[in-house]
C-alpha positions as CSV (number, residue, x, y, z in Angstrom):
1,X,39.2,37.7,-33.6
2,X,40.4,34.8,-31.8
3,X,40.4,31.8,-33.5
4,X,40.4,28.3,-31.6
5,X,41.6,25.6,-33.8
6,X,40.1,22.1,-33.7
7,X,41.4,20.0,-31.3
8,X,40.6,16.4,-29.9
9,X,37.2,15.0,-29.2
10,X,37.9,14.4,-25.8
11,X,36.2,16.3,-23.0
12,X,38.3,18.8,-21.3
13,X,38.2,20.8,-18.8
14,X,38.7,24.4,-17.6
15,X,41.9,24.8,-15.8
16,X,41.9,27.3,-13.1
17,X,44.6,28.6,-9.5
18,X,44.7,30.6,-7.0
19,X,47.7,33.2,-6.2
20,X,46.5,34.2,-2.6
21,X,44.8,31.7,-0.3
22,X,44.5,28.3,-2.1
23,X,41.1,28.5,-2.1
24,X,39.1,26.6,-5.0
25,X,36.9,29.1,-7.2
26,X,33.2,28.4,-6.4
27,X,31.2,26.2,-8.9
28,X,33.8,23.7,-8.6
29,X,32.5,20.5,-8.9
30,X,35.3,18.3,-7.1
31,X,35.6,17.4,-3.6
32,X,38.0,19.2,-1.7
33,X,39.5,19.0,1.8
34,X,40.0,21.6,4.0
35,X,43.1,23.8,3.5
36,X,45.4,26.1,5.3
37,X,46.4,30.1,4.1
38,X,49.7,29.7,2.9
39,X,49.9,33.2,1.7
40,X,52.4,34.5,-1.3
41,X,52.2,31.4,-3.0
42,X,50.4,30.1,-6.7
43,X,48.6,27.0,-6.6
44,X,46.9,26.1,-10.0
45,X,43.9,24.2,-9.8
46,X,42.4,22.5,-12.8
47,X,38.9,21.8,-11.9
48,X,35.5,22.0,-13.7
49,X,33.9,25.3,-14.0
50,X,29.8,25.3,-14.2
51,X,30.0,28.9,-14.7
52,X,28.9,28.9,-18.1
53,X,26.7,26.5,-20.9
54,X,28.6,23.3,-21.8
55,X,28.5,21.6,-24.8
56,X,27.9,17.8,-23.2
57,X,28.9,16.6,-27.0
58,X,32.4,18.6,-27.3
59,X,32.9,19.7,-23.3
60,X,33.6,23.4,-24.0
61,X,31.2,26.5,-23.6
62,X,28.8,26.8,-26.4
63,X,29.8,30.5,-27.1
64,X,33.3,30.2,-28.2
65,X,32.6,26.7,-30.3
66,X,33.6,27.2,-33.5
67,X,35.7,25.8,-36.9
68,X,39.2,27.7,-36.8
69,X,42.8,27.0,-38.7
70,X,43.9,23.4,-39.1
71,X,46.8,22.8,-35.9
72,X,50.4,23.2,-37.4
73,X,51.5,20.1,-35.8
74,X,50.2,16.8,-33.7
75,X,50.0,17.0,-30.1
76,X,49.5,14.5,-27.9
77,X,48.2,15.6,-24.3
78,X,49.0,14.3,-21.1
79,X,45.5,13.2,-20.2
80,X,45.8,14.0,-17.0
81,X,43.7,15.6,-14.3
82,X,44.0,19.4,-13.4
83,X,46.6,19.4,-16.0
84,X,46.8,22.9,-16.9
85,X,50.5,23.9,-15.8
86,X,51.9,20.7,-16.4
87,X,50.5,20.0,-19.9
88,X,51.5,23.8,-20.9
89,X,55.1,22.6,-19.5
90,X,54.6,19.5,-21.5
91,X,53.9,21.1,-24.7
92,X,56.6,24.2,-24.0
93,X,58.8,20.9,-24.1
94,X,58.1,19.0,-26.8
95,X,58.0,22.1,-29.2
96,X,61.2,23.1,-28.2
97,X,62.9,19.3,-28.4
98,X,61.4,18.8,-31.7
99,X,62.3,22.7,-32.7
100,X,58.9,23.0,-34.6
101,X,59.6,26.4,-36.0
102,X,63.0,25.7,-36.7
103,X,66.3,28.0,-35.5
104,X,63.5,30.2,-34.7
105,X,61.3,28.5,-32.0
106,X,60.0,30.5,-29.4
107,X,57.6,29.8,-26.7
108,X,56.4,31.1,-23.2
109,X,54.0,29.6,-20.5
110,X,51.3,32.4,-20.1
111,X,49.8,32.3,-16.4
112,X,47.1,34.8,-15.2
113,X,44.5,34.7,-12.5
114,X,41.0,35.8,-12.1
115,X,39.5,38.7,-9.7
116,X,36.1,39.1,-8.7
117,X,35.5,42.8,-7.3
118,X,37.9,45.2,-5.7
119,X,40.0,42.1,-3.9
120,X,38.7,38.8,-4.3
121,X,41.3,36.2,-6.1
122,X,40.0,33.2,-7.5
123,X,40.9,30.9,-10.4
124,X,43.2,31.3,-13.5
125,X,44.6,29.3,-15.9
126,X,47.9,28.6,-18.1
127,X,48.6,28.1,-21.7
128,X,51.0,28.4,-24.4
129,X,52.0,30.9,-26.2
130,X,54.3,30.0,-29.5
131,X,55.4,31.0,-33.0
132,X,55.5,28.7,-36.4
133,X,55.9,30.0,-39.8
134,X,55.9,33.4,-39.2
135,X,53.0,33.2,-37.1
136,X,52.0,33.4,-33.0
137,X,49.8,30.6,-31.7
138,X,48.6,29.3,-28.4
139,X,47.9,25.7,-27.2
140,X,45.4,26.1,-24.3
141,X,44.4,22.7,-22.7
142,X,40.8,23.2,-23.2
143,X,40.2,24.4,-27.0
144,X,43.3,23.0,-28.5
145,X,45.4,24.8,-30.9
146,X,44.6,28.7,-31.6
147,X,45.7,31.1,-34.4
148,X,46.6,34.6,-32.9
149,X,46.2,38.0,-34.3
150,X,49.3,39.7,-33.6
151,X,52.6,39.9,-34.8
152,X,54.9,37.7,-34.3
153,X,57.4,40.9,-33.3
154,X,55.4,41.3,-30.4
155,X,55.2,38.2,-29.2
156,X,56.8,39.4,-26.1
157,X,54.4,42.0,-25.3
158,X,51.6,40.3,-23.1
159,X,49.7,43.7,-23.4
160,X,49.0,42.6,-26.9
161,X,49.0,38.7,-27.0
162,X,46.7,38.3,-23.7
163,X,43.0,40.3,-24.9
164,X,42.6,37.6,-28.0
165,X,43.2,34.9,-25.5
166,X,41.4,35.9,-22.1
167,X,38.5,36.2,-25.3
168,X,38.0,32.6,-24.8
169,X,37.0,33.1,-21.0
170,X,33.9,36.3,-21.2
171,X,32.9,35.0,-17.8
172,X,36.1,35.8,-16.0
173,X,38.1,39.0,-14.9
174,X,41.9,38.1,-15.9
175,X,44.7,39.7,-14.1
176,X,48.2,39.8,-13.2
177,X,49.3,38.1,-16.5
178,X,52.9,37.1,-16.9
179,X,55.2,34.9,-19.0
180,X,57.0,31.9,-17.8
181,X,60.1,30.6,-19.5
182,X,62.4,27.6,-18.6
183,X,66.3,27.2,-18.7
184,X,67.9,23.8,-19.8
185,X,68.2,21.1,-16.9
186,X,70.2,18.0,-16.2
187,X,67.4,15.2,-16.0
188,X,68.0,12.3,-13.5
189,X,69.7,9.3,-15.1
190,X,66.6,7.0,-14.7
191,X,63.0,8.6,-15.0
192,X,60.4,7.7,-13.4
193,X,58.1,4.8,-14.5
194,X,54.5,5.5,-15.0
195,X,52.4,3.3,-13.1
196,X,49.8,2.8,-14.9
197,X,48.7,-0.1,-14.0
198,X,48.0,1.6,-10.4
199,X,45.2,1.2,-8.1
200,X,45.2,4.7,-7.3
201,X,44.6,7.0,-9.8
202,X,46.8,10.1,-8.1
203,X,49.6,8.0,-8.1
204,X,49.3,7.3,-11.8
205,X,48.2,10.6,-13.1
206,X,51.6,11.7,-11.0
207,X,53.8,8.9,-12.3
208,X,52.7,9.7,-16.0
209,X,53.6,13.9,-15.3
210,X,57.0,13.1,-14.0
211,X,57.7,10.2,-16.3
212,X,56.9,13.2,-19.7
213,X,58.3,16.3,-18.1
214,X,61.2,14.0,-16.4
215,X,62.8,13.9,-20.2
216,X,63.9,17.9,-20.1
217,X,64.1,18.1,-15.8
218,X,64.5,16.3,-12.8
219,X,61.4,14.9,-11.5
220,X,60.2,13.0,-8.6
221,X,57.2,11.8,-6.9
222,X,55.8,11.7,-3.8
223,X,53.3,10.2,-1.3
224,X,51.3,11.7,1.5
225,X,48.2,11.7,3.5
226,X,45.8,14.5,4.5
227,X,42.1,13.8,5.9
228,X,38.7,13.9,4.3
229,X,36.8,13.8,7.5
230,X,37.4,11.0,9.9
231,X,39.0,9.0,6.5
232,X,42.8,8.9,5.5
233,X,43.4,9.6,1.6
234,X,46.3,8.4,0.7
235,X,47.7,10.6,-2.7
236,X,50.4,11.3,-4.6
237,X,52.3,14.7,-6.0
238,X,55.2,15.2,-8.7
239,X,57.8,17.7,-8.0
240,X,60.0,19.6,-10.8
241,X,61.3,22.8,-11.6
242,X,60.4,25.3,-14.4
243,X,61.6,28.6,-14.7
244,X,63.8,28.3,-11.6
245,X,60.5,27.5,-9.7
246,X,60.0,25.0,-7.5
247,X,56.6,23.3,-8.7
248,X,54.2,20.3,-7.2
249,X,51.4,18.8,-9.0
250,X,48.9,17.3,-7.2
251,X,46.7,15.6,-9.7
252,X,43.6,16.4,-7.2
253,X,44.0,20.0,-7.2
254,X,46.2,21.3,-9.3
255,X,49.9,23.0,-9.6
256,X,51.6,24.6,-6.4
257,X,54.3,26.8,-8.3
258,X,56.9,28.8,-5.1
259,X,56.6,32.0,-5.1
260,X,60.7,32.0,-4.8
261,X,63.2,30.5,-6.9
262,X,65.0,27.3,-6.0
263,X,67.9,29.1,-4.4
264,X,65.6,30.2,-2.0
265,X,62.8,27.7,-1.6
266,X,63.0,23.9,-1.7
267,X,64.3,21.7,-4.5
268,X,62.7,18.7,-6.1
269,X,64.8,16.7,-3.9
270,X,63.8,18.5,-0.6
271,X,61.7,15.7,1.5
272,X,61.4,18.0,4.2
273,X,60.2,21.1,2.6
274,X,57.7,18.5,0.5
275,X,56.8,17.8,4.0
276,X,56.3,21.3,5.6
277,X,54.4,22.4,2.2
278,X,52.0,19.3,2.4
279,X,50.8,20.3,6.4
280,X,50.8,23.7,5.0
281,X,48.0,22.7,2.4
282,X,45.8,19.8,3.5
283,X,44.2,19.7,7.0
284,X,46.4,17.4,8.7
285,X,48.7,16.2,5.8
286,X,51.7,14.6,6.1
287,X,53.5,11.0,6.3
288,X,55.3,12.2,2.9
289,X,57.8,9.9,1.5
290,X,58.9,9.2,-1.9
291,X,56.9,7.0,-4.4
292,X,58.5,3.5,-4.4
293,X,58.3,3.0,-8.0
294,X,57.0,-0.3,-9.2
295,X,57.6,-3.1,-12.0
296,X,57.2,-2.5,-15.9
297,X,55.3,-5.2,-17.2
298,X,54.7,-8.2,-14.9
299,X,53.8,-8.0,-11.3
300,X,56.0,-9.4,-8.8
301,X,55.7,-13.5,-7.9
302,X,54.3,-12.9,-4.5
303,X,56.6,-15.7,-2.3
304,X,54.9,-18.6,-1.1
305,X,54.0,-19.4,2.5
306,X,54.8,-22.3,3.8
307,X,52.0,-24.6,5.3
């Protein structure tokens, strides 16, 4: 059996995305607006699922609570919202940097989606899958660390790794499982700054994801605007490249990953194709530019007027 090890206090929450129609699974409890088919794409959305009994106390269903192997290492999660794609590419990256299972270290992002009848696609998730000691584990954003039953020689075989971890989701129909792997990357001279300070808590969440995965990649951020009814919501998105992928976060909804790699399909430096994917999305989105950055420490002295 499946064994999910303990992991932080903090309440987390069930990561999910879509691979057809960027659609948000039902019981969702997050306000959306509305959004256009973009078909062929994957959009990860991170969002909290009422499918199933919660444990207010420890924020994780009842049935698969329970006391499993002390973690091999410390983690420290992004804290971030809809994190589940980035803070597996978080982790994927600081197991790697700090070579936790020595010459040996292996690790893949594991991605699957859900299906509900003959053709229905809704949400899936992402976690990681990783070896230490002669051992496979998994890091899922939700449980924490997890001891795996299988071999460490077929670590590559998702036939054999997935069952023990789709176990920790009964309520959902997992499909189209695949591995995700990342090839080393020139990161930009200056990362980005995390605003933390921010009023607007999509341009910090952003800020913080480029600032962490910015050590290993390029990353970049981005503003736009879509509608929520007659109001403008003005938001934020980090753009990077995993696995020769093109990927946006939007800490609202979740993880765009292209369906194409970056020969094909945009790079993180791309303002236009930012643009065209935003209108593509969000009912009336647009007015993308790039994040302005902001001061480390100390506000700026705001210039007198004169009288």
């Amino acid at each position: 059996m499946f064994e999910p090890a303990r992991s932080a206090s903090r309440t987390e929450r069930a990561d999910h995305y879509s691979n057809s129609d960027f659609r948000f699974c039902s019981g969702i409890s997050t306000t959306r607006p509305a959004l256009r088919v973009f078909s062929g794409v994957l959009l990860l959305l991170c969002a909290l699922v009422i499918a199933t009994p919660w444990n207010a106390a420890e924020g994780r269903p009842a049935a698969v609570r329970q006391k499993g192997p002390k973690p091999p290492f410390s983690y420290e999660p992004l804290n971030v919202r809809n994190s589940c794609f980035v803070e597996s590419v978080h982790f994927y990256d600081e197991y790697l940097r700090k070579k936790r299972d020595g010459d040996r270290s292996w690790a893949r992002v594991l991605q699957w989606g859900n299906e509900i009848g003959d053709y229905k696609k809704t949400a899936g998730h992402a976690v990681v899958v990783f070896t230490v000691d002669g051992k496979l584990w998994t890091y899922d954003v939700n449980f924490g660390f997890g001891l795996l039953p299988v071999p460490v020689d077929r670590r590559g075989d998702i036939r054999d790794v997935s069952p023990p971890i789709f176990s920790s989701y009964p309520q959902y129909q997992p499909v189209n499982p695949l591995y995700r792997d990342d090839f080393p990357q020139e990161p930009m001279k200056r990362r980005i700054e995390h605003l933390f300070y921010h009023k607007n808590p999509d341009v910090r969440d952003a800020t913080k994801v480029a600032n962490w995965l910015g050590v290993e990649r390029p990353a970049r951020v981005f503003e736009y605007d879509f509608k929520k009814g007659k109001q403008t919501i003005h938001s934020a998105a980090t753009t990077f490249v995993f696995g020769a992928r093109l990927c946006v976060y939007f800490p609202r909804f979740g993880t765009f990953v292209a369906p194409n790699s970056t020969l094909t399909m945009g790079s993180v430096d791309d303002l236009r194709f930012l643009n065209m994917l935003v209108k593509r999305l969000f009912k009336d989105g647009g007015n993308v530019r790039w994040q302005p950055g902001g001061y480390v420490f100390f506000p700026p002295k705001e210039e007198k007027k004169a009288p």
